[in-house]
DSSP file (Angstrom, degrees, kcal/mol; ACC not computed):
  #  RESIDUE AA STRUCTURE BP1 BP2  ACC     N-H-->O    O-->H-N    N-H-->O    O-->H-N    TCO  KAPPA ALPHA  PHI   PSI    X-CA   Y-CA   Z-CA
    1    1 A X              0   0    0      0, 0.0     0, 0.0     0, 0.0     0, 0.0   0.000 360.0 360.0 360.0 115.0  -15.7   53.1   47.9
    2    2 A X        -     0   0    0     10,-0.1     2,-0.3     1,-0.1    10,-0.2  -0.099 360.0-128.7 -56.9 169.4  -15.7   53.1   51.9
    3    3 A X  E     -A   11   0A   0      8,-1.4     8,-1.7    86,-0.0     2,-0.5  -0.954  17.2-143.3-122.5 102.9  -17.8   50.7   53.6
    4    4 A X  E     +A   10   0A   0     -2,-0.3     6,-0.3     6,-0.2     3,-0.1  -0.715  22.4 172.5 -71.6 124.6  -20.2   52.0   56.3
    5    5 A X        -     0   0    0      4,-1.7     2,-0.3    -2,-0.5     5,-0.2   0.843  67.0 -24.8-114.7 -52.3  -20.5   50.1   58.8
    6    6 A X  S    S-     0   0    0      3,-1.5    -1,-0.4    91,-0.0     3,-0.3  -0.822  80.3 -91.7-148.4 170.7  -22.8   52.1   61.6
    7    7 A X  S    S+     0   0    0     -2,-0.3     3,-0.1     1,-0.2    -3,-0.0   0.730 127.8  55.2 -70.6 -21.8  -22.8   56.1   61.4
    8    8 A X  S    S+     0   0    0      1,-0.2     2,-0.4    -4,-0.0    -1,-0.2   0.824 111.2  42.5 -71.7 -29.0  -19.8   56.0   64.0
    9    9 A X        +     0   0    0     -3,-0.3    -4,-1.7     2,-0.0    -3,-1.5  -0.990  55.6 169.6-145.3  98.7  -17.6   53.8   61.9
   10   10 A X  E     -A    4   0A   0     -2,-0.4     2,-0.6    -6,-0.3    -6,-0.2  -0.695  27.3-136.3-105.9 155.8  -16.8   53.8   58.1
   11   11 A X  E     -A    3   0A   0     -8,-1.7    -8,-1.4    -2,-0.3     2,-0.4  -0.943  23.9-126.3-130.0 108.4  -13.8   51.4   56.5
   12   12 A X    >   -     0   0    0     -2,-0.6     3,-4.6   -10,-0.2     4,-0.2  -0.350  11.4-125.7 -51.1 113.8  -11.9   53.2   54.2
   13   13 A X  G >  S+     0   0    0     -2,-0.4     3,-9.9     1,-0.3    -1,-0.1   0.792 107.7  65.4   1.6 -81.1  -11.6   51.5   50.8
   14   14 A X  G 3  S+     0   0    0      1,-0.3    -1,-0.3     3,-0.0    -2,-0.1   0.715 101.5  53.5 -53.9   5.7   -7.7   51.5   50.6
   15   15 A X  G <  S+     0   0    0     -3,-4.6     2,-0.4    27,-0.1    -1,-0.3   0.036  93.0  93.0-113.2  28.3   -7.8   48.7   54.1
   16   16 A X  S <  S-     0   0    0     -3,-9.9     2,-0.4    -4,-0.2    26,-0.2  -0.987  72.1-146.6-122.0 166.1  -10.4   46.2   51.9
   17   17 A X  B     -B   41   0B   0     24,-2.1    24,-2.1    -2,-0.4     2,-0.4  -0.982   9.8-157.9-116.9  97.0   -8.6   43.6   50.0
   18   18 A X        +     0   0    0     -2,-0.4     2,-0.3    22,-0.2    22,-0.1  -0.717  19.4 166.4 -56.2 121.7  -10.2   42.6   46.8
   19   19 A X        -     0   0    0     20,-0.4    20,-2.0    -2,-0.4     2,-0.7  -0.998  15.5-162.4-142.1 150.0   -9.5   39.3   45.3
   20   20 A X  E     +C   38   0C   0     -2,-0.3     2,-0.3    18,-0.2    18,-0.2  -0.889  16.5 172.2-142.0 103.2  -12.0   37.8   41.9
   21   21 A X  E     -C   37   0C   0     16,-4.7    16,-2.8    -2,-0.7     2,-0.6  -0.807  43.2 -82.2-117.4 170.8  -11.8   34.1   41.3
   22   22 A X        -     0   0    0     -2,-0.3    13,-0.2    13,-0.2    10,-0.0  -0.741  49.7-141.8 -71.0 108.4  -14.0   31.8   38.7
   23   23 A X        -     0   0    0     -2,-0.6    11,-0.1     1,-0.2    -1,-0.1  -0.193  11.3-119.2-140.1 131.7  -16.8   31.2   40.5
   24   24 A X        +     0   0    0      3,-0.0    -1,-0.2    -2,-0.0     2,-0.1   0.117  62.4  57.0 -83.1-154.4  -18.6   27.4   40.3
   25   25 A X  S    S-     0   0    0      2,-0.0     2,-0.1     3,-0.0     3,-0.0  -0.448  92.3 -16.2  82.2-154.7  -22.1   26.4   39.2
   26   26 A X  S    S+     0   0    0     -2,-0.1     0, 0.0     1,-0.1     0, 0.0  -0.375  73.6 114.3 -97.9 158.0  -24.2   26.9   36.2
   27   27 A X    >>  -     0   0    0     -2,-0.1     3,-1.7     3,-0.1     4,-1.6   0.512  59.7-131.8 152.3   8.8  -23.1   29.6   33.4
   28   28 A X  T 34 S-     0   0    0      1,-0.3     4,-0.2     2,-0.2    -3,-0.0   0.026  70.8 -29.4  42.4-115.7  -22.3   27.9   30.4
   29   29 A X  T 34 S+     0   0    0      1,-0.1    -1,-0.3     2,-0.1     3,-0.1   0.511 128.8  78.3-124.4  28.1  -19.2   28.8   28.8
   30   30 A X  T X> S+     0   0    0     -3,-1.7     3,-1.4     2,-0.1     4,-1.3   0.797  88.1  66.3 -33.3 -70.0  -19.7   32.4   30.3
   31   31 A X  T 3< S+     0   0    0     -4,-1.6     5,-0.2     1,-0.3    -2,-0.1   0.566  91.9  59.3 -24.4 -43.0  -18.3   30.4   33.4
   32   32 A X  T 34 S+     0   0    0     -4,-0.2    -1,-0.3     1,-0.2    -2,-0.1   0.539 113.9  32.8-112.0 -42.3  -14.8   29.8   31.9
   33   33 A X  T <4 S+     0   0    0     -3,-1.4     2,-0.4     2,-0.0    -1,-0.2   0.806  96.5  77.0-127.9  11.5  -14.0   33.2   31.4
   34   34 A X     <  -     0   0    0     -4,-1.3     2,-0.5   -11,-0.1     3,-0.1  -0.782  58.1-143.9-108.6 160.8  -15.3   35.5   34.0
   35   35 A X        +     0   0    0     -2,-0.4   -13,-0.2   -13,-0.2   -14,-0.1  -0.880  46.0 140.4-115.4  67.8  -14.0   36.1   37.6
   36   36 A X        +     0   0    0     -2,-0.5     2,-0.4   -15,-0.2    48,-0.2   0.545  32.0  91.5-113.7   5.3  -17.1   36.7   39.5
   37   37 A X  E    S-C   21   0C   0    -16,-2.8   -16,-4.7    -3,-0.1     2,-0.6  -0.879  72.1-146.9-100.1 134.2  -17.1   35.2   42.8
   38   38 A X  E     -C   20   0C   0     37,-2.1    37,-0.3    -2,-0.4   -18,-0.2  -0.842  10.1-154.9-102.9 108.1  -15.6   38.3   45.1
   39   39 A X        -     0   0    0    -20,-2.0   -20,-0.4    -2,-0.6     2,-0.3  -0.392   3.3-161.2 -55.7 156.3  -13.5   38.2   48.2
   40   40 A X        +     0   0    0     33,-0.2    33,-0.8   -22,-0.1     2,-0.2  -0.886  10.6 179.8-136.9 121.5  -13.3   40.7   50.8
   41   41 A X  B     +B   17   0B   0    -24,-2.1   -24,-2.1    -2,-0.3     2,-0.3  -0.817   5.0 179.7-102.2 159.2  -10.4   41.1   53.3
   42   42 A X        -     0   0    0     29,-0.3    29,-1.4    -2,-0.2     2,-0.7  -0.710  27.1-134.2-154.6 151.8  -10.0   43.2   55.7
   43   43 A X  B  >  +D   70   0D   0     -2,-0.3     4,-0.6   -28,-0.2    27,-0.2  -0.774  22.8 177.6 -87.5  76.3   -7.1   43.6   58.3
   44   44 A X  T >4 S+     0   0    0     25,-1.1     3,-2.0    -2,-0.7    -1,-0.2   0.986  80.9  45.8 -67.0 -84.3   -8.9   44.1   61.5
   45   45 A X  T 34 S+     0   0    0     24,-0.6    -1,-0.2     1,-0.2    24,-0.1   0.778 115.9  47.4   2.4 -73.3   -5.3   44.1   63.6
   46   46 A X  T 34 S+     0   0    0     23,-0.2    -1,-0.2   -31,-0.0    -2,-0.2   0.591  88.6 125.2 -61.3 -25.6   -3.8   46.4   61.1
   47   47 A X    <<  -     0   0    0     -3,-2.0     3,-0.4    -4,-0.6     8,-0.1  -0.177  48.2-163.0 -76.0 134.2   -6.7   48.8   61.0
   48   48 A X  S    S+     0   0    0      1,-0.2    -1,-0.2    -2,-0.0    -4,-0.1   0.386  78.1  65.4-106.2  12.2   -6.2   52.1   61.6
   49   49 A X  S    S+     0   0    0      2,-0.1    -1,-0.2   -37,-0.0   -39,-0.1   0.838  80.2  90.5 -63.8 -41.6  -10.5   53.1   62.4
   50   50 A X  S    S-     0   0    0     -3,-0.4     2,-0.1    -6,-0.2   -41,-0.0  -0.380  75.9-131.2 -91.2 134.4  -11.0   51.2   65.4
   51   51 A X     >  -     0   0    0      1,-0.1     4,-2.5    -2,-0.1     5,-0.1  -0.042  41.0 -99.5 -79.0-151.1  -10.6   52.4   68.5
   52   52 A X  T  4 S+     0   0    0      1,-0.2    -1,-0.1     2,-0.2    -2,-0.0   0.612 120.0  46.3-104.7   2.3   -8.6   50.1   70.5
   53   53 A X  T  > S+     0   0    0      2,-0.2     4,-0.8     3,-0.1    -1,-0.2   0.708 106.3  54.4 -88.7 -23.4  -11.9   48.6   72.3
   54   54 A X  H  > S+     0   0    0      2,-0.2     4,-2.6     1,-0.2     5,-0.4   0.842 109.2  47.8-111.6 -57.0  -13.7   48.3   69.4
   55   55 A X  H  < S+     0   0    0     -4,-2.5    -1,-0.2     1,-0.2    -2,-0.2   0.671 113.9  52.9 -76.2   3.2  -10.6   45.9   67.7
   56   56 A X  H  > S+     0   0    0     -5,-0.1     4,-1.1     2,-0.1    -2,-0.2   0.881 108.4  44.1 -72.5 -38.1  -10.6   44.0   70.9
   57   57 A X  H >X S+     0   0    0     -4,-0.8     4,-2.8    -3,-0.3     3,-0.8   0.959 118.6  49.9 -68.6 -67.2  -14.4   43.2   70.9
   58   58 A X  H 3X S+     0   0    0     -4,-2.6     4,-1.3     1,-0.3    -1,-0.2   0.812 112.4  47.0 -54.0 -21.2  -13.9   42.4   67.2
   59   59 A X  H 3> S+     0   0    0     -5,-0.4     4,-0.6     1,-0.2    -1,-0.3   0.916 114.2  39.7 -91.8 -31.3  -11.2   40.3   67.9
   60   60 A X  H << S+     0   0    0     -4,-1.1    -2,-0.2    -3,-0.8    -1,-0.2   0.842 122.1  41.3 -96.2 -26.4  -12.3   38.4   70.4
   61   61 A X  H  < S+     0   0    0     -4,-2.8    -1,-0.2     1,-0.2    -3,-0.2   0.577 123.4  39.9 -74.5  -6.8  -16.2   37.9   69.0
   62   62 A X  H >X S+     0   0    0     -4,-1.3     3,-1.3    -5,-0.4     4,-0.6   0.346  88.5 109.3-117.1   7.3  -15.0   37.4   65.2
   63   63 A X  T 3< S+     0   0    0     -4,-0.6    -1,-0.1     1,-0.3    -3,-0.1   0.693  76.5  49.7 -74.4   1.7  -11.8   35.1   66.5
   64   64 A X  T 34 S+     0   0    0      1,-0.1    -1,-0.3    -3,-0.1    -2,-0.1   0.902 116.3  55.4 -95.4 -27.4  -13.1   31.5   65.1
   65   65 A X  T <4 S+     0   0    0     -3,-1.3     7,-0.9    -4,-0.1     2,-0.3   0.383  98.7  83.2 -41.6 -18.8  -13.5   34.0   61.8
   66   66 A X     <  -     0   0    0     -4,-0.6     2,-0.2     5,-0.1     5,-0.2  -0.712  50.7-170.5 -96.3 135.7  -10.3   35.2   61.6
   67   67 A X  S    S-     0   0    0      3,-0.5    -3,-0.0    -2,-0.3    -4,-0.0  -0.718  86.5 -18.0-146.6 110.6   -7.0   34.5   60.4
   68   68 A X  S    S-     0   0    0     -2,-0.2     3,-0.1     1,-0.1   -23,-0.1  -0.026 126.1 -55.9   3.8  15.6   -4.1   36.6   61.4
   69   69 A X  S    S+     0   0    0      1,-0.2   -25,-1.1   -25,-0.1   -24,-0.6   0.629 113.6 131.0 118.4  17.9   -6.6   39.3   62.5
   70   70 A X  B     -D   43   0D   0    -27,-0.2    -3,-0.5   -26,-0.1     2,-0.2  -0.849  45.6-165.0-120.2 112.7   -7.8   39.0   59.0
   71   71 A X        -     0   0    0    -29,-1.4     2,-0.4    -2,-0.6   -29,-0.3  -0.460  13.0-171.3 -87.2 130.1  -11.7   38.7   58.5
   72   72 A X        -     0   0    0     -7,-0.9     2,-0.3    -2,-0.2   -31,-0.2  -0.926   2.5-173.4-124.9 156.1  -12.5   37.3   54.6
   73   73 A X        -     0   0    0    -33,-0.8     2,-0.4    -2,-0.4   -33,-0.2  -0.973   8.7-159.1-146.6 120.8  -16.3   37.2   53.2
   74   74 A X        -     0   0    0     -2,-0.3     2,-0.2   -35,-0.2   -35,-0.2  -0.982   9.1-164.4-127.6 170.9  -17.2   35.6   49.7
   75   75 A X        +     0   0    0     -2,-0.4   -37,-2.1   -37,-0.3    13,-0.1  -0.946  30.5 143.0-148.0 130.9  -20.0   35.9   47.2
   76   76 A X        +     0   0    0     -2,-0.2     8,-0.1   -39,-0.2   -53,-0.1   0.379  41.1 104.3-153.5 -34.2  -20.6   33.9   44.9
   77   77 A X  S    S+     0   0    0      6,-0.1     2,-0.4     2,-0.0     3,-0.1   0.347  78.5  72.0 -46.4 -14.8  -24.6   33.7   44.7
   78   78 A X  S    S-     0   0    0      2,-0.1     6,-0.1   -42,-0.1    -3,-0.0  -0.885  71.6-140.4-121.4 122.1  -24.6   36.2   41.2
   79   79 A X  S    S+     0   0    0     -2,-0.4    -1,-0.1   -42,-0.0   -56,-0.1   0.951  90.3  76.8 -50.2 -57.7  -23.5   35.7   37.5
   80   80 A X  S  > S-     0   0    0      1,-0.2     4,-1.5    -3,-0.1    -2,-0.1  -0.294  72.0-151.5 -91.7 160.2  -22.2   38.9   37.8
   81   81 A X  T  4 S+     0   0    0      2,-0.2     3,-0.3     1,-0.1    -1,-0.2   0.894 101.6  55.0 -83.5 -38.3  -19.2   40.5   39.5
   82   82 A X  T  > S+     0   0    0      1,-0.2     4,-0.8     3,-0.1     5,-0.2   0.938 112.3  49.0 -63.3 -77.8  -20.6   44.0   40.3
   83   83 A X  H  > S+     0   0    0      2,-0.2     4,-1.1     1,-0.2     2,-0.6   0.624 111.3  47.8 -23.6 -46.6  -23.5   41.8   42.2
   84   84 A X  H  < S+     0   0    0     -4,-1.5    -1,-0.2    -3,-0.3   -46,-0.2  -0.798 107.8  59.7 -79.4  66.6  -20.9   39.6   44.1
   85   85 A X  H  > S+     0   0    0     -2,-0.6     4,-1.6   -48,-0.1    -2,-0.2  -0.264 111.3  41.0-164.0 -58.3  -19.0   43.0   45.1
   86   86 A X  H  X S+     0   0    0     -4,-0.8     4,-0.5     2,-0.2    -2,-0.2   0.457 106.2  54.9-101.4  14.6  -21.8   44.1   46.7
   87   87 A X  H  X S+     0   0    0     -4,-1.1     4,-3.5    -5,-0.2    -1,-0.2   0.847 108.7  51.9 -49.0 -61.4  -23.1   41.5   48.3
   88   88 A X  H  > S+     0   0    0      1,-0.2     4,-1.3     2,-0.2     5,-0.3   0.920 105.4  57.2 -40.1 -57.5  -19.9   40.9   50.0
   89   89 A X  H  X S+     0   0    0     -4,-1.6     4,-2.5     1,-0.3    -1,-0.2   0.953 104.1  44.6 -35.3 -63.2  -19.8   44.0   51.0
   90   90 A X  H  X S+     0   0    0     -4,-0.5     4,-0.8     2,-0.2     5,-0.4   0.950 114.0  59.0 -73.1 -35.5  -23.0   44.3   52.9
   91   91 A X  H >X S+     0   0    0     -4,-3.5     3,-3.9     2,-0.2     4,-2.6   0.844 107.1  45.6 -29.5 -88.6  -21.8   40.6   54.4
   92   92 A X  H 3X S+     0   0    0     -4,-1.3     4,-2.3     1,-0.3     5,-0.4   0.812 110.0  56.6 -21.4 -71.9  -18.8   42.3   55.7
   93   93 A X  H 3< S+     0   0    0     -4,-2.5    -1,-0.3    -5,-0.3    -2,-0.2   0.601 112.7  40.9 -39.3 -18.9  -21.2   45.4   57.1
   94   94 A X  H <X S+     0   0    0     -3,-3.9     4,-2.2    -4,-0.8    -1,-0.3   0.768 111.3  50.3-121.0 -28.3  -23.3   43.0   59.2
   95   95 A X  H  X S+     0   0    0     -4,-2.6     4,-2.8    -5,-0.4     5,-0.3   0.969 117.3  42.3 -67.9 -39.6  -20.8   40.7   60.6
   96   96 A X  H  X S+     0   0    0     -4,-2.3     4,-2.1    -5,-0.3     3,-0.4   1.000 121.1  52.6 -65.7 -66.8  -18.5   44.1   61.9
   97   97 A X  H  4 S+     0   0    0     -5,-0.4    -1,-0.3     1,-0.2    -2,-0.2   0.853 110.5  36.4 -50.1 -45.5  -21.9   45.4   62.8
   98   98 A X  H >< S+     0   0    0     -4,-2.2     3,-1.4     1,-0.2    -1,-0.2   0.852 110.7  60.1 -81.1 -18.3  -23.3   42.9   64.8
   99   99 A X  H 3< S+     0   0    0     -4,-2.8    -1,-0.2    -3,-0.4    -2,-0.2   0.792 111.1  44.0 -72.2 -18.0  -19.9   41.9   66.6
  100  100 A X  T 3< S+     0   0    0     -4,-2.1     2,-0.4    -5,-0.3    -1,-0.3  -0.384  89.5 122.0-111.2  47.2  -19.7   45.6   68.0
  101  101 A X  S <  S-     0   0    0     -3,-1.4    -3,-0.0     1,-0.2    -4,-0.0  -0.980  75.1-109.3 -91.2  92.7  -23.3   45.3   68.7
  102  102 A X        -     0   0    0     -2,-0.4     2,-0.4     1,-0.1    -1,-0.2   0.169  39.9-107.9   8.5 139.4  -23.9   45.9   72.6
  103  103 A X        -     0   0    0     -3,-0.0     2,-0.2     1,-0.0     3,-0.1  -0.794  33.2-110.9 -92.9 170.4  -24.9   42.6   74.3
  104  104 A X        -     0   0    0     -2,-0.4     3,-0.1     1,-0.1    -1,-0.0  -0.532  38.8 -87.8-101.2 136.1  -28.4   42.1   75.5
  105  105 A X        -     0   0    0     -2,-0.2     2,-0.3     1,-0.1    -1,-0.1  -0.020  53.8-100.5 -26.9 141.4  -29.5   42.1   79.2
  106  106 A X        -     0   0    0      1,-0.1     2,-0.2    -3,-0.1    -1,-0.1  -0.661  40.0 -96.5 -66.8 153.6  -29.3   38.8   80.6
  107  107 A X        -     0   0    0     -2,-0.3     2,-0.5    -3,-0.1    -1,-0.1  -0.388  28.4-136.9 -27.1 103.3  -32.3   36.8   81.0
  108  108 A X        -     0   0    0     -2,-0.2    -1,-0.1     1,-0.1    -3,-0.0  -0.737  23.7-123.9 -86.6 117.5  -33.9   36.9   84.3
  109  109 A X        +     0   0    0     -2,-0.5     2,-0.3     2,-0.0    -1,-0.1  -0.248  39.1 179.5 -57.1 147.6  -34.9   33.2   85.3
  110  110 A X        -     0   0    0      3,-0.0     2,-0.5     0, 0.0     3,-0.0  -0.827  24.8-127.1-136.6-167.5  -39.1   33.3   86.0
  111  111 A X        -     0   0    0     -2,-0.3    -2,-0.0     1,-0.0     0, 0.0  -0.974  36.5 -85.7-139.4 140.9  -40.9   30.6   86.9
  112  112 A X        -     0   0    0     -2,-0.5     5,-0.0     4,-0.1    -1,-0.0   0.017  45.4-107.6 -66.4 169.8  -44.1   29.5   85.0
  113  113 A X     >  -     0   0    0      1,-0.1     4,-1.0     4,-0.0    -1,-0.0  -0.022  27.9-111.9 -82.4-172.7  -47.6   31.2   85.9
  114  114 A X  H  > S+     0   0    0      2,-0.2     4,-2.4     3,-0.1     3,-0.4   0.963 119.3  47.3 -74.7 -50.2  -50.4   28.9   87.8
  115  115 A X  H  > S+     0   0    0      1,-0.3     4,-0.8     2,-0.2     5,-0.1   0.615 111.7  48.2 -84.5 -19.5  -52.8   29.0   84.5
  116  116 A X  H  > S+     0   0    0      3,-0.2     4,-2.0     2,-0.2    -1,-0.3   0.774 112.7  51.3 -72.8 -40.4  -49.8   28.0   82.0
  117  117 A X  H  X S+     0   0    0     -4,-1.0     4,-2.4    -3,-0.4    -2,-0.2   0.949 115.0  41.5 -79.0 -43.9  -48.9   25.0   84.7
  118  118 A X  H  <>S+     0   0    0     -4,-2.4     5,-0.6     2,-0.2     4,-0.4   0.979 111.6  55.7 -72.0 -38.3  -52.8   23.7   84.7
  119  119 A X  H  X5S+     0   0    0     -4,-0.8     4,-2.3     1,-0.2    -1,-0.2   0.995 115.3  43.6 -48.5 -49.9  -53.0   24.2   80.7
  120  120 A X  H  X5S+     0   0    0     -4,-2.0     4,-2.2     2,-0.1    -1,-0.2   0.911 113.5  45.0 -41.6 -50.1  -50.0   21.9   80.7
  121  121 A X  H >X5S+     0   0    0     -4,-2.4     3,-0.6     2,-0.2     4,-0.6   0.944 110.7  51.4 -90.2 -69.7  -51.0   19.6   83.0
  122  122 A X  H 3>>S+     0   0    0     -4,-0.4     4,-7.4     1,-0.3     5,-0.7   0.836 111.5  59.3  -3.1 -59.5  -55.0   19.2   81.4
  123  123 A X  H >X<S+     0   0    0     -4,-2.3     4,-3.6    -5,-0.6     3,-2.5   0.903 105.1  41.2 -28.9 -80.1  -52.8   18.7   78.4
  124  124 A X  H <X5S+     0   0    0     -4,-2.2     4,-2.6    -3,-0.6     5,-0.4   0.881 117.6  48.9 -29.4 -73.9  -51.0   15.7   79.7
  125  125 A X  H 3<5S+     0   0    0     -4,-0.6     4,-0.4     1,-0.3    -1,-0.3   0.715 107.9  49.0 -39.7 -37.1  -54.0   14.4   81.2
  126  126 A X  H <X5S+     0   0    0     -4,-7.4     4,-1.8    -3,-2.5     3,-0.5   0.871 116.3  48.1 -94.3 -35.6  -56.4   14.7   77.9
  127  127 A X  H  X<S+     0   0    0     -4,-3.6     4,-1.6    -5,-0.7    -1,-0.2   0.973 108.1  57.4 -72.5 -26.9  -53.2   12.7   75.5
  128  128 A X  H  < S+     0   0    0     -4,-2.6    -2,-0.2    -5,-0.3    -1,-0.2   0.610 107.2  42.5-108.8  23.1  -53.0   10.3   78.1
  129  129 A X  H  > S+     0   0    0     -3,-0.5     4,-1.3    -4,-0.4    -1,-0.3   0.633 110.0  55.8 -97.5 -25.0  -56.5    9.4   77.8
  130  130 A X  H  X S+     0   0    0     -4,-1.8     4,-0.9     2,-0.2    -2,-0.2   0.867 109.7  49.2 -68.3 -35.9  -56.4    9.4   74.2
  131  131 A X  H  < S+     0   0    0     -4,-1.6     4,-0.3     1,-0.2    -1,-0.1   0.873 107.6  54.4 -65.9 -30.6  -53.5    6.9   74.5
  132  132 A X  H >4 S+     0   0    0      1,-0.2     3,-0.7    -5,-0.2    -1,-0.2   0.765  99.9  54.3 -95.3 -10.7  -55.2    4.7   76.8
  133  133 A X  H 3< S+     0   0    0     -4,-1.3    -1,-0.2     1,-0.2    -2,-0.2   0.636 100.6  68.0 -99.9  14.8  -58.6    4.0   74.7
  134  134 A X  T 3< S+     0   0    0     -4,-0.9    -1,-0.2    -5,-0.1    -2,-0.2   0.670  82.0 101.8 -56.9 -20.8  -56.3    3.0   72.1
  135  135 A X  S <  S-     0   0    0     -3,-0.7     2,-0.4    -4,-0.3     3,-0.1  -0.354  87.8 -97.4 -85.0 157.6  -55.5    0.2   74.2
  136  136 A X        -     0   0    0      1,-0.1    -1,-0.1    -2,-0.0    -2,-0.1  -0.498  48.3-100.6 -53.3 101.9  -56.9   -3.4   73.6
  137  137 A X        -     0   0    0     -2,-0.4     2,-0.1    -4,-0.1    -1,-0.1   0.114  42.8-108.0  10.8 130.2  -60.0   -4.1   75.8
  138  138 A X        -     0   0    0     -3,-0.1     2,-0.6     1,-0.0    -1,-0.1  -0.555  30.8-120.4 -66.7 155.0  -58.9   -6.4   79.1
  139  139 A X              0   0    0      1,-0.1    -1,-0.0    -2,-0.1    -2,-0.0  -0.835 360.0 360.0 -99.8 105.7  -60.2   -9.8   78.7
  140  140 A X              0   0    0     -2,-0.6    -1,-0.1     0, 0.0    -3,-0.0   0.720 360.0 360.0-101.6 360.0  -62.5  -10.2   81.9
């Protein structure tokens, strides 16, 4: 089953890496004999989808993710393995997607408006009259 990632970019099945281990938590003695927490690999390096910008951007946004160029996902969250299989999946699908997301415009510094700097300051002013008729009477 391919993985779509955006309409430009599908990952063929035969480059994800399936691996199915016993999975912790609650499950009684169900737990003991099913394999239901799912891995996903896939060989980001190796991969023969990406163009050759697209595994640089990947490489270089997913690199604290990575280990030899290889991106891993689990799920785990499900009794069942079908559930965990496609969970991971849609993991996998949102990290690929968002690291070969455009970045967003920088931030243009602004400086705050007249009527936001007096709401502020009123503020100030009206807690630190509340603070101060907390205080103990002077003894005159």
């Amino acid at each position: 089953m391919d993985l779509e990632v955006s309409p430009a970019l599908t990952i063929p099945a035969p480059e994800l890496r399936w691996r199915f281990t016993r999975s912790s938590g609650p499950g009684g003695q169900h737990v003991n004999t099913s394999d239901s927490r799912a891995e996903l690999s896939w060989n980001i390096r190796d991969s023969r989808v990406l163009s050759d910008g697209q595994r640089l951007m990947l490489l270089t946004r997913l690199h604290r993710r990575l280990i030899a160029g290889v991106i891993t996902v689990t799920a785990s969250e499900q009794r069942s393995q079908l559930r965990n299989r496609e969970i991971a999946l849609a993991k996998l699908s949102g990290l690929v997607a968002e690291a070969l997301a455009p970045e967003s415009a920088p931030r243009r510094p602004t400086k705050p408006t007249r009527g936001s700097n007096r709401r502020r300051l009123a503020a100030k002013e009206q807690r630190s009259a509340t603070k101060q008729q907390r205080r103990r009477p002077a003894a005159e």
